[in-house]
VOKEPA-181745 format. One record per residue (C-alpha): residue number from 1; residue in one letter; x, y, z. Coordinates in nm, 4 decimals, decimal comma. Each point is the difference from the previous one (the first is absolute). Layout:
BEGIN
resi	resn	X	Y	Z
NUM	A	X	Y	Z $
...
END
This chain:
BEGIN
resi	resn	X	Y	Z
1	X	4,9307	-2,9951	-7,6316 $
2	X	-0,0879	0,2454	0,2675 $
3	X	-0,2936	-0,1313	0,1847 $
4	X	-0,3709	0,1766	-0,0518 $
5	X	-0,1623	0,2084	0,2335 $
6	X	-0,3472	-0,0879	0,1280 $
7	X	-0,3163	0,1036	-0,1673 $
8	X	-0,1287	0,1867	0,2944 $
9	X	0,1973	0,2479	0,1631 $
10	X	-0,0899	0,1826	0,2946 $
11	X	-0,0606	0,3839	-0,1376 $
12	X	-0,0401	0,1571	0,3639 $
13	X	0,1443	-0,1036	0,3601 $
14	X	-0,1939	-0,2578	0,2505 $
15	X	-0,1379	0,2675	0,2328 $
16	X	-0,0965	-0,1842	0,3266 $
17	X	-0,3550	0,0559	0,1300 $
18	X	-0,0984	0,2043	-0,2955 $
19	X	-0,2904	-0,0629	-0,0101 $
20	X	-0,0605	-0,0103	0,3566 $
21	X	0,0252	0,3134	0,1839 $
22	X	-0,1092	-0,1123	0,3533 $
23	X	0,2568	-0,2896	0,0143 $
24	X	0,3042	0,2550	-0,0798 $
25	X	0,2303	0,0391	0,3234 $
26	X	-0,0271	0,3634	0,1698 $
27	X	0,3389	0,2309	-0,0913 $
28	X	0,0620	0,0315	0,3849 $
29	X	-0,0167	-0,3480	0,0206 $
30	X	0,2650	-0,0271	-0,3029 $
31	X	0,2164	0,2516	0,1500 $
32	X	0,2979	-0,0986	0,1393 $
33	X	-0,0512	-0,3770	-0,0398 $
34	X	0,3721	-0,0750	-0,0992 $
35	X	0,1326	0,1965	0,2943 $
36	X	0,3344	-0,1652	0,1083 $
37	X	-0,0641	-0,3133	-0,1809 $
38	X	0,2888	-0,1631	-0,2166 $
39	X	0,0137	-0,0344	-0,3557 $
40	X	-0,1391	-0,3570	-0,0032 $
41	X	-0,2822	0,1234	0,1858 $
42	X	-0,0831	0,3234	-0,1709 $
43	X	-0,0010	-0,1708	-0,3107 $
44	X	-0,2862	-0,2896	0,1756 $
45	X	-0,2129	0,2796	0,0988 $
46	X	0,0111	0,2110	-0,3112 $
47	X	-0,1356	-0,3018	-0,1904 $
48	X	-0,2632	-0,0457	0,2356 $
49	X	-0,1068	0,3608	-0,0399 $
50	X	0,0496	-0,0323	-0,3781 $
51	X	-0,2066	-0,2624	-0,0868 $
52	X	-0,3065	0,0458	0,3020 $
53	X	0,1136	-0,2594	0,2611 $
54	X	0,1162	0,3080	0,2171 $
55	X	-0,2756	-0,0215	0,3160 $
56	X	0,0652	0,3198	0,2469 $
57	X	0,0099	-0,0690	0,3988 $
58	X	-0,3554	0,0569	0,1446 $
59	X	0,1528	0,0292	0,3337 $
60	X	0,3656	0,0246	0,1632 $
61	X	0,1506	-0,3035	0,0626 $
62	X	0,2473	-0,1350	0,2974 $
63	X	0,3961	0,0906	-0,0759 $
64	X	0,1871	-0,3514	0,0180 $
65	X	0,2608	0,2236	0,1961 $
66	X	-0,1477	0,2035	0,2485 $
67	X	-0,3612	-0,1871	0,0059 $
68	X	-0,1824	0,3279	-0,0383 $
69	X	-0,2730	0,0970	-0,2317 $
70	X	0,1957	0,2199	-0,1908 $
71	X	0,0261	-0,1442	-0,3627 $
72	X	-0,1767	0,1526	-0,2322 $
73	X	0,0945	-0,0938	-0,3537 $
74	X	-0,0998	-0,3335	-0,1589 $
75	X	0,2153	-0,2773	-0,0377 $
76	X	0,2482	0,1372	0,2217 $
77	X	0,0939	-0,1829	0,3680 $
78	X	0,2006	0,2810	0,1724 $
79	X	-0,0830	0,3464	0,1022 $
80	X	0,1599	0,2862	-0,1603 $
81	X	0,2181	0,0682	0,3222 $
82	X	0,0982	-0,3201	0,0776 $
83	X	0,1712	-0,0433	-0,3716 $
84	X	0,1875	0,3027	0,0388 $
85	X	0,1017	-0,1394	0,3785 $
86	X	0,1088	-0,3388	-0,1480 $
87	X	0,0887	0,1198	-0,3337 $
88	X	-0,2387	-0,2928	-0,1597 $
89	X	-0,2678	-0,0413	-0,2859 $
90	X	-0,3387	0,0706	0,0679 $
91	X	-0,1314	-0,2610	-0,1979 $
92	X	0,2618	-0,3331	-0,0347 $
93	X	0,1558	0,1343	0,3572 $
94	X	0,3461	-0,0712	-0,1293 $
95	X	0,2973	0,2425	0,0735 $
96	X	-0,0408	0,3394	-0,2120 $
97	X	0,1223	0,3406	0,0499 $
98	X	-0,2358	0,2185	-0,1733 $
99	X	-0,0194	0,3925	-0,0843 $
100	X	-0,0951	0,1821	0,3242 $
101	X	-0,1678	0,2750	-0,2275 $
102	X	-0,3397	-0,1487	-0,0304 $
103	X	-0,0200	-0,1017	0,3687 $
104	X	0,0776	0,3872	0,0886 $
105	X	-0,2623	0,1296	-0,2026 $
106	X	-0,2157	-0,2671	0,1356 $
107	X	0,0236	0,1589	0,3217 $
108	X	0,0251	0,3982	-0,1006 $
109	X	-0,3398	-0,1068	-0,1450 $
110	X	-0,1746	-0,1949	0,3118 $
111	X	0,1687	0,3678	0,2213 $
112	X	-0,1636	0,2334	-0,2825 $
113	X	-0,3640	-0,2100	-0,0073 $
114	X	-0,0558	0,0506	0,3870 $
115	X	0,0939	0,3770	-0,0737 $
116	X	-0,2456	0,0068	-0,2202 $
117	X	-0,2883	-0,0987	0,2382 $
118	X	0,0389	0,3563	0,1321 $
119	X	-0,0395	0,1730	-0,2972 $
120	X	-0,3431	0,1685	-0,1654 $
121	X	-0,1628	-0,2459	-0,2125 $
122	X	0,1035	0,1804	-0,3342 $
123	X	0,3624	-0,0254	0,0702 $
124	X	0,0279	-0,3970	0,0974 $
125	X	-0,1820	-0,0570	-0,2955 $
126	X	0,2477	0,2217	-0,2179 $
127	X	0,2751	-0,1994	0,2164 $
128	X	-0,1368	-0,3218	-0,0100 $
129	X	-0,0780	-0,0133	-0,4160 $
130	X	0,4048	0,0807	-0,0134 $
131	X	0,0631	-0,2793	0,2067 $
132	X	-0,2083	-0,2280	-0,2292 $
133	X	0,1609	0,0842	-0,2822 $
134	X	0,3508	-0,0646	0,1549 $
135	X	0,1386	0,3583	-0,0446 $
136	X	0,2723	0,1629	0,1732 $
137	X	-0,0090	0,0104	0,3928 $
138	X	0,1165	0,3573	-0,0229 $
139	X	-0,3551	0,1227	-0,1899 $
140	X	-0,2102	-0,1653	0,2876 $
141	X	0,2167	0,1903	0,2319 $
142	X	-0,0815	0,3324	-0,1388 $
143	X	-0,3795	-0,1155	-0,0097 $
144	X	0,0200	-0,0182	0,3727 $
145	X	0,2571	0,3384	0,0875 $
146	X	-0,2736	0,1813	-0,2058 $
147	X	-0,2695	-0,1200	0,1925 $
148	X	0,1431	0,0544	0,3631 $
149	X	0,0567	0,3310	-0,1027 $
150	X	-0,2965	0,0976	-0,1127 $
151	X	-0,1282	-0,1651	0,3370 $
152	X	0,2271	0,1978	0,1858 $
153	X	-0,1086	0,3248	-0,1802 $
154	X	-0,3657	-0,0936	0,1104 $
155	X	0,0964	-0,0802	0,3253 $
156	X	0,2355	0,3336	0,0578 $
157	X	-0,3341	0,2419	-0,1119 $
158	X	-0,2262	-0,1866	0,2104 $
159	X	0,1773	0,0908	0,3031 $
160	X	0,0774	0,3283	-0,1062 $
161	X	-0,4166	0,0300	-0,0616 $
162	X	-0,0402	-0,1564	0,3642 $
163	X	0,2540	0,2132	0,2081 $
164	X	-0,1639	0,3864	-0,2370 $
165	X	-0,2891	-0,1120	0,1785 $
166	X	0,1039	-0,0718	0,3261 $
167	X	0,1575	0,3602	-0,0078 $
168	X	-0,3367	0,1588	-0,1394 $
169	X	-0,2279	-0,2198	0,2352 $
170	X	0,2942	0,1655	0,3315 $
171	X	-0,0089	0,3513	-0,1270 $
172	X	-0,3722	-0,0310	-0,0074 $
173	X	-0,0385	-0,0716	0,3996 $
174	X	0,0109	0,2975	0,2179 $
175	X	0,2320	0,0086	0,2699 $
176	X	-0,0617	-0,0813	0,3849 $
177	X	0,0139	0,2806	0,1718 $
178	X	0,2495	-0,1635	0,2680 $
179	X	0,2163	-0,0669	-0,2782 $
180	X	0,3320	0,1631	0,0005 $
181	X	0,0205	0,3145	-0,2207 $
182	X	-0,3938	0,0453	-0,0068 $
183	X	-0,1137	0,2965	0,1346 $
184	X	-0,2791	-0,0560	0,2457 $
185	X	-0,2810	0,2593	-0,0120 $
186	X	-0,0781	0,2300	0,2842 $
187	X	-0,2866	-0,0711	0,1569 $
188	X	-0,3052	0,2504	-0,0487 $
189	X	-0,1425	0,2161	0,3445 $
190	X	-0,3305	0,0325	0,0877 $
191	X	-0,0902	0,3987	-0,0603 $
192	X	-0,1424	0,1825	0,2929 $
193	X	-0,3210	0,1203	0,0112 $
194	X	-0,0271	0,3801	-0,0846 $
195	X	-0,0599	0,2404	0,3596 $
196	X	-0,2991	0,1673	0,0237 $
197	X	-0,0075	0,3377	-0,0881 $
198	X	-0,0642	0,2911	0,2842 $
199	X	-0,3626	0,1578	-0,0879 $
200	X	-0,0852	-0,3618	0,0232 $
201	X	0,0408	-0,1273	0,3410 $
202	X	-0,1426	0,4103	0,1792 $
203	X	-0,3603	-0,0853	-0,1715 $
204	X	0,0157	-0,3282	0,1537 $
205	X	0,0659	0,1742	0,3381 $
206	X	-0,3174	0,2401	-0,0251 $
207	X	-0,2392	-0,2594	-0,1153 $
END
């Protein structure tokens, strides 16, 4: 006789925190949580984010290897570099040679998010909503070669602007007259009094 299935089934999924918006963990907090873990360990922290006992890092924590600050993913005890040094877990700490393709992204992305601090505020936001939603590297890459070009047309008719007048404001100035190929004028003679005329200078006599 097979054996009878309970009364009250489940129609729809547990969702954790569903009701509960302000207790759900942050996506950049969930991103790359599982980075260089093993299995055992993936499959730990998965459940924890599964059923809502996942609680993010509020601050970085000290590396058991290199005593630094630098971990910033819950539940782990190693910094990202120092697992790929010693080829361990982040989590257990046990020997583990992981895929180096999520620790090189992890750093095209912390060399593309200090580019972006020079960009116009329109672009880093374009770049940095890509970078949330965990799209391709090469698309916030174009993001930013548009944007330094556009700065560099800006730049390259600014200074064309600046040296047209510079030119303008030097043809404008007349030149010294000591300067070479200026023609200095001649100066102007005092005119001589006109000479009296003859008839003049006899009535003077007789008087």
């Amino acid at each position: 006789m097979p054996p009878k299935s309970g009364h009250h089934k489940n129609t729809t999924a547990w969702v954790a925190h569903q009701h509960q918006e302000y207790k759900k963990p942050s996506a950049e907090s969930l991103k790359g949580a599982v980075d260089h873990c093993c299995e055992k360990c993936v499959d730990v922290i998965e459940w924890r984010q599964k059923y809502g006992k996942y609680k993010a890092l509020a601050a970085a924590t000290k590396c058991h290897c290199c005593r630094e600050k630098t971990v910033i993913k819950a539940y782990h005890g190693l910094c990202q570099p120092c697992c790929w040094k010693k080829q361990l877990c982040a989590k257990c700490e046990k020997p583990f040679v992981g895929d180096s393709s999520g620790f090189a992204r992890e750093q095209r992305e912390a060399e593309l998010r200090q580019q972006l601090l020079r960009l116009p505020e329109r672009y880093r936001r374009s770049a940095e909503r890509k970078l949330t939603k965990g799209e391709d590297l090469v698309e916030v890459e174009k993001v930013i070669e548009r944007a330094l070009n556009r700065k560099g047309r800006r730049d390259g008719d600014a200074d064309a602007d600046a040296s047209s007048g510079d030119e303008e404001a030097t043809a404008a100035v007349p030149a010294h007259p000591g300067a070479s190929g200026a023609e200095s004028p001649k100066p102007v003679l005092p005119k001589e009094p006109p000479a009296p005329a003859a008839g003049d200078s006899d009535s003077d006599e007789v008087m």
